[in-house]
KEKE-377796 format. One record per residue: y, x, z of N, C-alpha, C in turn; residue in three letters. Coordinates in steps of 0.2 Angstrom, whole numbers, padded with zeros to 4 digits, always signed. Each point is the difference from the previous one (the first is absolute). Layout:
<nodes>
YXZYXZYXZala/...
</nodes>
This chain:
<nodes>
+0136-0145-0239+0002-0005+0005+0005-0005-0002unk/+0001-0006+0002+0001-0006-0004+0006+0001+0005unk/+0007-0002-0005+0005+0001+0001+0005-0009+0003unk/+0003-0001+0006+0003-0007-0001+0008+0000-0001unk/+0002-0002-0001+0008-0001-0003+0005-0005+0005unk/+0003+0001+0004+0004-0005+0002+0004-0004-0007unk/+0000-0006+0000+0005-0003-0004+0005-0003+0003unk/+0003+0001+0003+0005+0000+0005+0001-0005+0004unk/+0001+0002+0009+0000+0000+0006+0001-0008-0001unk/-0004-0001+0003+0001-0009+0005-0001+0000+0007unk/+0003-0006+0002-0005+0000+0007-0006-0005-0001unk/-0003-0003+0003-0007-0002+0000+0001-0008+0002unk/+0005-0002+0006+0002-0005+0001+0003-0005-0006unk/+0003+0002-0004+0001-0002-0007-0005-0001-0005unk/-0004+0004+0000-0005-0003-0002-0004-0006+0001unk/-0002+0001+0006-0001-0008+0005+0004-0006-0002unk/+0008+0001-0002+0004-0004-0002-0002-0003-0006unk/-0002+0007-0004-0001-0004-0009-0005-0004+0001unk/-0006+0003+0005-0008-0002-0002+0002-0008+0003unk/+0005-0003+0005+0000-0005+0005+0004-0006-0006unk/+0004+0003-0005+0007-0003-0004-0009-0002-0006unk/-0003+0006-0002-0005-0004-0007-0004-0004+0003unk/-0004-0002+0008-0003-0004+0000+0003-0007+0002unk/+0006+0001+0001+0006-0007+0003-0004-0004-0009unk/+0003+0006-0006-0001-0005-0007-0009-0001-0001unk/-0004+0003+0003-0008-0001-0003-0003-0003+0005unk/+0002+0000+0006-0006-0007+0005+0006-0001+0005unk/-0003-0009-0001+0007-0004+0004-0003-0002+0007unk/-0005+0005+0001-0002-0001+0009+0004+0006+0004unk/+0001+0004-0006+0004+0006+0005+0006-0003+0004unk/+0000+0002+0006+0008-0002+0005+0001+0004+0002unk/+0007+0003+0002+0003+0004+0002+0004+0000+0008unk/-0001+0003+0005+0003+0000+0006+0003+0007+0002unk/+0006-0001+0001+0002+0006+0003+0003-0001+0007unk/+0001+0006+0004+0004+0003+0004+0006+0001+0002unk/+0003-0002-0005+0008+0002+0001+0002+0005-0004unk/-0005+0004-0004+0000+0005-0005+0002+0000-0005unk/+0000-0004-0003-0001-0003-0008+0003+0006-0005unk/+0004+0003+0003+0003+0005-0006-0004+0006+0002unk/-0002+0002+0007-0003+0006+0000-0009-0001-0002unk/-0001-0005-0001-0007-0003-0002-0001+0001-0007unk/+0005-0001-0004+0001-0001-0008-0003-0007+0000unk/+0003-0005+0005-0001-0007-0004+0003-0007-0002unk/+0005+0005-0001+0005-0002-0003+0001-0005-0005unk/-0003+0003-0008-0005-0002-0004-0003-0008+0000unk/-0002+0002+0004-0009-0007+0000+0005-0005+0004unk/+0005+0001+0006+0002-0005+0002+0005-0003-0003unk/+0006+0004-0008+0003-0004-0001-0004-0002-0007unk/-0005+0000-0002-0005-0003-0005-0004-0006+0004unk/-0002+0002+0006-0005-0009+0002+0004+0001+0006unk/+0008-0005+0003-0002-0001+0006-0003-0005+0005unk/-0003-0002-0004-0002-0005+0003-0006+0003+0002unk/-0004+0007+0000-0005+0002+0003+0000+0007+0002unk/+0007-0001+0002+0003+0007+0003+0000-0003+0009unk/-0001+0003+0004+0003-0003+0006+0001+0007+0006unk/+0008-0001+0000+0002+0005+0005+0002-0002+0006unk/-0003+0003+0007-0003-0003+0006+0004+0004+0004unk/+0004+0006-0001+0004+0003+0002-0003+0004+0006unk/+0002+0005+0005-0003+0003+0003-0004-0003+0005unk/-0007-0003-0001-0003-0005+0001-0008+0002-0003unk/-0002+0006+0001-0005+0004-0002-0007-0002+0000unk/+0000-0004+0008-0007-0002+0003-0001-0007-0004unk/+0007-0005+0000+0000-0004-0003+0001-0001-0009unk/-0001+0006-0001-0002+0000-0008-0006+0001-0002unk/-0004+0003+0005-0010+0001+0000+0000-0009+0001unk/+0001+0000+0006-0004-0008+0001+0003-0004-0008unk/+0004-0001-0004+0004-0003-0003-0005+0003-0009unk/+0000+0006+0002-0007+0002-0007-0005-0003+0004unk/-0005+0001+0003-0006-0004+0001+0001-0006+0000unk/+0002-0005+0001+0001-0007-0001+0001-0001-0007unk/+0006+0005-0005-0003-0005-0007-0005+0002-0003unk/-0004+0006+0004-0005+0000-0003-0008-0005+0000unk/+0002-0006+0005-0004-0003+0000+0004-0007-0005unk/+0004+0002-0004+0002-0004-0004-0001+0003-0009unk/-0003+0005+0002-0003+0003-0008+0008+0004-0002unk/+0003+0003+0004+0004+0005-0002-0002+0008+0001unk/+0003+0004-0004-0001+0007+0001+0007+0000+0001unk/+0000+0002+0008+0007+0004+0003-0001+0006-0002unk/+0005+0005+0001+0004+0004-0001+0006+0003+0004unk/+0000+0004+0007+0003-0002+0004+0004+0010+0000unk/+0006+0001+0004+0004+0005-0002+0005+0001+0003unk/-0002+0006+0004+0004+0003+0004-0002+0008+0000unk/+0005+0003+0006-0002+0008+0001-0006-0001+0005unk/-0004+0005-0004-0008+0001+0003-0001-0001+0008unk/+0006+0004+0003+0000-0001+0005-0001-0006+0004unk/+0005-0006-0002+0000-0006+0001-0005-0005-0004unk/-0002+0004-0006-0007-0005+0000-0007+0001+0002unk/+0000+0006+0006-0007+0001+0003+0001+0000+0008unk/+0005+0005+0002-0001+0002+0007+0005-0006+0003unk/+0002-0003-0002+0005-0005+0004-0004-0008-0001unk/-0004-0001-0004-0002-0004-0003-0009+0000+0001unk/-0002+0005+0001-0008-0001+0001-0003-0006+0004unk/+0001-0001+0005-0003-0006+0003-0002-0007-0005unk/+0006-0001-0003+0000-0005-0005-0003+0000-0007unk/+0000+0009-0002-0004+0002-0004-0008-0002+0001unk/+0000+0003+0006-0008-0002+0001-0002-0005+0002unk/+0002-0004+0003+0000-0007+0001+0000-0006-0003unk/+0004+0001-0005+0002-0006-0005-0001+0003-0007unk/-0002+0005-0002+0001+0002-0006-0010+0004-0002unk/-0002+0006+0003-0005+0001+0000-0006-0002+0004unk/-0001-0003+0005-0004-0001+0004-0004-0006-0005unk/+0006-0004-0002-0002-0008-0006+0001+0005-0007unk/+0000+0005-0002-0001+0004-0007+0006-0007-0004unk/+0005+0000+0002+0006-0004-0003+0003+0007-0008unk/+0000-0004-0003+0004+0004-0006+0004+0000-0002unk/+0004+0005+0005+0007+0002+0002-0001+0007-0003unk/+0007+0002-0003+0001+0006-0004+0005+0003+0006unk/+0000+0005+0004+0005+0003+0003+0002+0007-0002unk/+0005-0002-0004+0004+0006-0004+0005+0004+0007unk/-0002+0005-0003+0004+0005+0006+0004+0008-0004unk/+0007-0002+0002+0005+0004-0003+0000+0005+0006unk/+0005+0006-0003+0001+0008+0006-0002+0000+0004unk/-0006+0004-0002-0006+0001+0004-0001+0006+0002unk/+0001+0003+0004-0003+0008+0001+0007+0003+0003unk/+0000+0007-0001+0007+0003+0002+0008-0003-0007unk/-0005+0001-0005+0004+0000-0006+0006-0008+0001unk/-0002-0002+0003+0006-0006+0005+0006+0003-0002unk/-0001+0007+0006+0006+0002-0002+0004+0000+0007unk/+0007+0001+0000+0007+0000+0003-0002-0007+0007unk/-0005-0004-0003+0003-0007+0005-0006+0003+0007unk/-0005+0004-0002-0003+0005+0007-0005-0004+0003unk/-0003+0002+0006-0005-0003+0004-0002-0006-0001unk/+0005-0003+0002+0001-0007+0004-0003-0005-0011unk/+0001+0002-0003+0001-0002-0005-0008+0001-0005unk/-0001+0007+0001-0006+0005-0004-0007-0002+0004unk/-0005+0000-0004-0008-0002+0005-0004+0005-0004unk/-0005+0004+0004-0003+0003-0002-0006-0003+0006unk/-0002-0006-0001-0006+0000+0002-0003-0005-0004unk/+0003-0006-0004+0001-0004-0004-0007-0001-0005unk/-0004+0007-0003-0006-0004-0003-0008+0001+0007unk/+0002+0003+0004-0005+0000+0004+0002-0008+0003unk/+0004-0002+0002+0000-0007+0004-0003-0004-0004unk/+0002+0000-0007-0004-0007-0006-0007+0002-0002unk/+0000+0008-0001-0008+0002-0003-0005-0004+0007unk/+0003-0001+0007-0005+0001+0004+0000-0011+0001unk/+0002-0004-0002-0002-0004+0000-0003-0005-0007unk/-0007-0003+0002-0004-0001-0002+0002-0005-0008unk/-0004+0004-0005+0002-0006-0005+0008+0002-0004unk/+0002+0006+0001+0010+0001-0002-0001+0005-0003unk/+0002-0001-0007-0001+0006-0006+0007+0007+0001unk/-0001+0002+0001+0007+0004+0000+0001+0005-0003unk/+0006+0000-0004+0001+0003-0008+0008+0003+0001unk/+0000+0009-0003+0006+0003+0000+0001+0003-0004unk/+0004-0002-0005+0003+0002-0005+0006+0007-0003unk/-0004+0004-0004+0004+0007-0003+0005-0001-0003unk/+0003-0005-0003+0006-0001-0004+0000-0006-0004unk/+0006+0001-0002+0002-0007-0003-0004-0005-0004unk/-0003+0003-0005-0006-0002-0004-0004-0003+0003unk/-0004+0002+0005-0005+0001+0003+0000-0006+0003unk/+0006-0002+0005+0004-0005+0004+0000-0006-0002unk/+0003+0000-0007+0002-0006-0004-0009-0004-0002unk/-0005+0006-0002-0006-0003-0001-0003+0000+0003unk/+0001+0002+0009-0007-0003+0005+0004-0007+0002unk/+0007-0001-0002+0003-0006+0002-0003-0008-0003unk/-0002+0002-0007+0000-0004-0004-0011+0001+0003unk/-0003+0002+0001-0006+0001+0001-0003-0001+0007unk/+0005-0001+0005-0002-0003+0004+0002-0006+0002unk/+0003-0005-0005-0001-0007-0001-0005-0002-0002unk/-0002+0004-0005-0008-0003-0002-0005+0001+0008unk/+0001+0004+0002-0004+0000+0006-0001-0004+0005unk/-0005-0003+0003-0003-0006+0005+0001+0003+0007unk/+0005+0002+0004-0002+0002+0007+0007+0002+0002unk/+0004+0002+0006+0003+0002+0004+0003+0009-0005unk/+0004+0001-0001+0004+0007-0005+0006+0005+0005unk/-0001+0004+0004+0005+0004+0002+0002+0006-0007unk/+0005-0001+0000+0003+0004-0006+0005+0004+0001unk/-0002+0006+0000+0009+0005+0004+0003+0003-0006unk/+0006+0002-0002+0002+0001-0003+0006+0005+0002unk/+0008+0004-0004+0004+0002+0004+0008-0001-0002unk/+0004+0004+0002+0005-0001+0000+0004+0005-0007unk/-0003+0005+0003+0002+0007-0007+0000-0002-0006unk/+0003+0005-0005-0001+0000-0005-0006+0005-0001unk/-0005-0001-0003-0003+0005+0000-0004+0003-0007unk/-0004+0003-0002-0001+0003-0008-0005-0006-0002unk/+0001-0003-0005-0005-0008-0003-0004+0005-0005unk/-0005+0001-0001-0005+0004-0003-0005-0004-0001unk/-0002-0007+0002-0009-0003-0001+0003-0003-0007unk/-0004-0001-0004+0000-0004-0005+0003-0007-0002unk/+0004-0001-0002+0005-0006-0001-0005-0007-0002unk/+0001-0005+0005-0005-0007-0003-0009+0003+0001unk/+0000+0005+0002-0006+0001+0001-0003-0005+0005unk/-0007+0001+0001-0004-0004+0004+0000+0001+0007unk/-0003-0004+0005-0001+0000+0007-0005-0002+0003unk/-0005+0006+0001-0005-0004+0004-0001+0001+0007unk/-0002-0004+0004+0002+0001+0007-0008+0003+0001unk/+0001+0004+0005-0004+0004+0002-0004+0006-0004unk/+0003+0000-0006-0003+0007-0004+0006+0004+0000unk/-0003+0006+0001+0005+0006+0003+0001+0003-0011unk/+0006+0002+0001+0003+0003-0006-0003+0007-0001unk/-0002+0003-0005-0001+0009-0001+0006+0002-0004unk/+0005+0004+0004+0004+0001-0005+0000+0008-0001unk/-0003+0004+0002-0004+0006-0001-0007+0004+0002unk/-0004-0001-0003-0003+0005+0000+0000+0008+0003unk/-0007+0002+0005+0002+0007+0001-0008+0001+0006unk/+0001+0008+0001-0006+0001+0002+0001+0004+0007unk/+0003+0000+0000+0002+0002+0010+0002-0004+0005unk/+0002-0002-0002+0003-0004+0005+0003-0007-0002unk/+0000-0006+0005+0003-0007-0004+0004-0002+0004unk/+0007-0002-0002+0005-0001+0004+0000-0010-0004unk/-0001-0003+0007+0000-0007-0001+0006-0002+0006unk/+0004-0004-0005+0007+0000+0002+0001-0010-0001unk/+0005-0001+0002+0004-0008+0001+0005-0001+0001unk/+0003-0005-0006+0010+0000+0004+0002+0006-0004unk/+0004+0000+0003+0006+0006-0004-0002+0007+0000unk/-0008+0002+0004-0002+0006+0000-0004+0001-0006unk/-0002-0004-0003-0004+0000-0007+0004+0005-0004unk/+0007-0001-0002+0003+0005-0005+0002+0005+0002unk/-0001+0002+0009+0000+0006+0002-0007+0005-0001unk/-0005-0005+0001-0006+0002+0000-0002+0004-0007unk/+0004-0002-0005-0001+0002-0007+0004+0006-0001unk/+0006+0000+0004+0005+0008+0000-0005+0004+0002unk/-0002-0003+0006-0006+0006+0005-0005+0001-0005unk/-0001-0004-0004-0007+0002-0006+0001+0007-0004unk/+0007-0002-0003+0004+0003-0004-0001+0010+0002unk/+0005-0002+0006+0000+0007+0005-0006+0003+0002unk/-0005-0004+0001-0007+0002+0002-0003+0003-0009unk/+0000-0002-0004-0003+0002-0006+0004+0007-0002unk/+0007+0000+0000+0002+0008+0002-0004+0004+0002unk/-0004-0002+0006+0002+0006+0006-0010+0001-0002unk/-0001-0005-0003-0008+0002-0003-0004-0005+0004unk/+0004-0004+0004-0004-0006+0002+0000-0006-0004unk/-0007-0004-0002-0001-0004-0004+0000-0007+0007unk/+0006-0005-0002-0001-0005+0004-0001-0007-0002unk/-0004-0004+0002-0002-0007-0006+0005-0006+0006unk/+0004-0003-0004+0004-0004+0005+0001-0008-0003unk/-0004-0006+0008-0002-0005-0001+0008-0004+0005unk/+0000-0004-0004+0006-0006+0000-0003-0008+0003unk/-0003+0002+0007+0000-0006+0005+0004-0001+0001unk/+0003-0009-0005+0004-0003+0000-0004-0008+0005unk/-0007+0001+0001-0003-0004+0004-0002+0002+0008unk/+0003-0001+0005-0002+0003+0005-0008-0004+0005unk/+0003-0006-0002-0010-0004+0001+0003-0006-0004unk/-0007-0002-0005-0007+0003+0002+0003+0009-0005unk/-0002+0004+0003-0001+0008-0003-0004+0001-0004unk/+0001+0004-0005-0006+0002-0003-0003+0006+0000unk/-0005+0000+0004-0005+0004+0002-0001+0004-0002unk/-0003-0004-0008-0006+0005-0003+0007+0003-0005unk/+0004-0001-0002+0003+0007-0002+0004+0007+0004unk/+0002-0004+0006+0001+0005+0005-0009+0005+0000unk/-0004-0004+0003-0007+0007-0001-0001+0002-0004unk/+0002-0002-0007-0003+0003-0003+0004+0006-0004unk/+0006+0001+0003+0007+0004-0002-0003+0005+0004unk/-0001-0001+0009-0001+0004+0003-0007+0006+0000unk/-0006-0005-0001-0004+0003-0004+0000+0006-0006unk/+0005-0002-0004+0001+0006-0004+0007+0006+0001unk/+0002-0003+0004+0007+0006+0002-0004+0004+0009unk/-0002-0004+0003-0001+0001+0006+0004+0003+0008unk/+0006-0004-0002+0004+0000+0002+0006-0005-0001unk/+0005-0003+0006+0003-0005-0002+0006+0000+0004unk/+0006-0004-0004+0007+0001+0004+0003-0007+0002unk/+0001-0004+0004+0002-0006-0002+0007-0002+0003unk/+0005-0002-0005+0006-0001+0001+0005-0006-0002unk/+0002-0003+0007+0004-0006+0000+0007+0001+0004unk/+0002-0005+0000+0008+0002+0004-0003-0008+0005unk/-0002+0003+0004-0003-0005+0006-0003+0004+0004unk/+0001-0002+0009-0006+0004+0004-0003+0001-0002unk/-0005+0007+0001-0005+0000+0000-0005+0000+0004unk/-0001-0004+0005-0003-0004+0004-0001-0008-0005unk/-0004-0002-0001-0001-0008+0000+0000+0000-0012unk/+0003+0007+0000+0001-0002-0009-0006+0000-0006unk/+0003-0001-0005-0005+0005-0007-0004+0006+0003unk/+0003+0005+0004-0004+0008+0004-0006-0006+0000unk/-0001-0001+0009-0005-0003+0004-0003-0004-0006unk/+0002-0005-0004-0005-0002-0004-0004+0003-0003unk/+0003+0007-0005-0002+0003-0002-0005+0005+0003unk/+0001+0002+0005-0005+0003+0005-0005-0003+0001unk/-0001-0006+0004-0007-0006+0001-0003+0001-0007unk/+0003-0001-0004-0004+0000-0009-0007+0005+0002unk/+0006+0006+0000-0003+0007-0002-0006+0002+0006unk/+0001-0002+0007-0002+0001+0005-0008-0002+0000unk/+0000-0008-0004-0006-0002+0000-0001+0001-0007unk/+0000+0001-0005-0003+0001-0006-0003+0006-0003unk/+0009+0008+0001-0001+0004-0002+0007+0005+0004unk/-0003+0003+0006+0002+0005+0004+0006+0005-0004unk/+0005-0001+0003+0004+0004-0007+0005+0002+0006unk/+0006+0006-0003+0005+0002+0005+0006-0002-0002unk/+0006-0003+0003+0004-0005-0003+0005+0006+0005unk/+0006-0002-0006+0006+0000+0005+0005-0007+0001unk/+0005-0001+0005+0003-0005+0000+0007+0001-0003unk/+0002-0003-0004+0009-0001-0001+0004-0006+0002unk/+0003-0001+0004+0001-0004+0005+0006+0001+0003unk/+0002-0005+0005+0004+0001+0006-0005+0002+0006unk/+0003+0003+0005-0004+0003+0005+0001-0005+0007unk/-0002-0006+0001+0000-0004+0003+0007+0000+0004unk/+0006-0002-0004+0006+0000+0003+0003-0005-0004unk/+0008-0001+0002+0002-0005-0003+0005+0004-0005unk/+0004-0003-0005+0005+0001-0005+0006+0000+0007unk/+0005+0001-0008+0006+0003+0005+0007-0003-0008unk/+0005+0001+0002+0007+0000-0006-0002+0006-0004unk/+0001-0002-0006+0000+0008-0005+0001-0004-0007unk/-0001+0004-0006+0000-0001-0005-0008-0003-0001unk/-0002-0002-0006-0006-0001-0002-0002+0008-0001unk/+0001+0003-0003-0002+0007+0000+0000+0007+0005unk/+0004-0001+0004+0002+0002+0006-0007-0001+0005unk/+0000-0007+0001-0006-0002+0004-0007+0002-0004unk/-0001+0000-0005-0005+0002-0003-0003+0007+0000unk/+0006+0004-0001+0000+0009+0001-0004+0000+0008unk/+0006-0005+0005-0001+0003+0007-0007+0000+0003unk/-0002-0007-0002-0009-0004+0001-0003+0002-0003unk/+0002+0005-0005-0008+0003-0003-0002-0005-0005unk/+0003-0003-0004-0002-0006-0004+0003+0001-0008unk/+0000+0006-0002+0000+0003-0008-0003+0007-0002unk/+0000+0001-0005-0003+0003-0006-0003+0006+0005unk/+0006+0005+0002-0001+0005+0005-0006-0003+0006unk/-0002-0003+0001-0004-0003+0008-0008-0001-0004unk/+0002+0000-0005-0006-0005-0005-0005+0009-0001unk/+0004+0003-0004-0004+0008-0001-0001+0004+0005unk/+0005-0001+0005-0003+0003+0006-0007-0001+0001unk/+0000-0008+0002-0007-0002+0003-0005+0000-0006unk/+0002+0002-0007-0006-0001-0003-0002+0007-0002unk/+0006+0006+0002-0004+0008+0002-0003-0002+0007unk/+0000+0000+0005-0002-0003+0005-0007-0001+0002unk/-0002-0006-0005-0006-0004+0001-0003+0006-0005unk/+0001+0003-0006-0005+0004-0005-0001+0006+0006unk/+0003+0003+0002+0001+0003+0006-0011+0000+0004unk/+0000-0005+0002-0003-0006+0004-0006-0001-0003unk/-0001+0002-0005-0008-0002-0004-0003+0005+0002unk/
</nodes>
């Protein structure tokens, strides 16, 4: 069993910083808009290096969509940066409007994303965020496991031609993917091998989903774990073809599980190859105040949640 190593905790949104700081120096179409975040963004950096293609709109959200679409009809790749929150559910109208409807190539970078928010609670945390982007036409939506991972889908979807939802988080969390490594959007990562069961994870649940690997290989359960850092377009054929040889599947995000990766990953399965899945999830409820770990424990969104449901669904076969 192929072992992964934290190289010590970052959070993810910093990685988004570095990937946003190296392409300020490698393409001079990048421009930068924030929210009034600039320090909780990590963009700091690219603003005191170019400001002349930095522009802070202040808490003026809606008017920071319409303000990326527009120079994108001037041959710029925006780059735009707030809490998730405030870059999907407060701002959709203008998202779909002005940004996707015309396939505008607006990058929407989105910080503390999920419970792991943390302390600032409800009003602040979104757990409905990749269902609202996956479901409008044309909008690639991508969540990343760590700071590594962050840094190079940052730098990978500026090469990209189309509208970018990009969630990222607040935490520090375990940085384990390969340093400067590659980013393809839409190929799912294999970071384990296994024959019972496949736990396909995204976000900050990937390196839970690997402890659960860990615990499950203990206990004599062999589990193969895929790091859907792409939520659409999805990949398919590695999800069935995982499930085909374990026959049975777990899937684990820090998002409803209404509208998420789950339901994606069901529809795959539904029409291709009939499989018994569990969900790892929130249970169609909102966040609350707590610690990032604290919320995690409560919602059933770590290591412990992962092995249950992947004794569960073996259970199921």
């Amino acid at each position: 069993m192929k072992k992964y190593t934290d190289s010590g905790k970052k959070d993810t949104r910093s990685g988004f910083g570095a990937g946003l700081t190296e392409l300020g120096k490698t393409n001079k179409d990048v421009v930068a808009l924030c929210a009034d975040l600039t320090g909780s963004l990590k963009m700091d950096e690219f603003k005191a290096n170019h400001p002349e293609r930095f522009f802070q709109v202040g808490i003026a959200e809606a008017n920071m969509m319409g303000m990326a679409a527009g120079m994108t009809i001037g041959g710029k790749i925006p780059f735009t940066g707030t809490f998730a929150n405030f870059s999907t559910g407060r701002v959709y109208d203008q998202i779909r409007q002005s940004i996707a409807y015309s396939g505008k190539n607006v990058k929407i970078c989105a910080s503390h994303a999920g419970v792991t928010l943390g302390e600032d609670g409800a009003t602040h945390q979104i757990l409905e965020d990749l269902g609202l982007m996956k479901m409008l036409p044309g909008m690639t939506v991508i969540n990343t496991c760590d700071y590594n991972q962050t840094k190079a889908a940052t730098l990978a979807i500026a090469e990209h031609d189309g509208p970018v939802y990009l969630r990222f988080g607040r935490p520090k969390v375990a940085n384990f993917t390969e340093e400067n490594g590659s980013f393809k959007i839409g190929e799912a990562v294999h970071l384990q091998e296994g024959t019972d069961v496949t736990l396909i994870a995204t976000g900050h649940l990937v390196w839970e989903a690997l402890q659960a690997a860990e615990q499950l290989h203990e206990q004599g359960i062999s589990a193969a774990v895929l790091n859907i850092h792409t939520i659409k377009p999805l990949d398919a054929n590695a999800i069935v073809a995982s499930a085909k040889k374990t026959g049975a599947v777990v899937t684990a995000e820090e998002h409803n599980y209404l509208g998420g990766l789950g339901e994606s990953v069901a529809r795959v399965l539904s029409q291709q190859h009939p499989t018994p899945q569990e969900f790892v999830a929130t249970n169609d409820t909102f966040g609350e105040s707590g610690t990032p770990d604290q919320l995690m424990a409560k919602y059933g969104l770590n290591t412990e949640a992962i092995v249950n449901a992947a004794k569960k669904v073996v259970s199921r076969k």
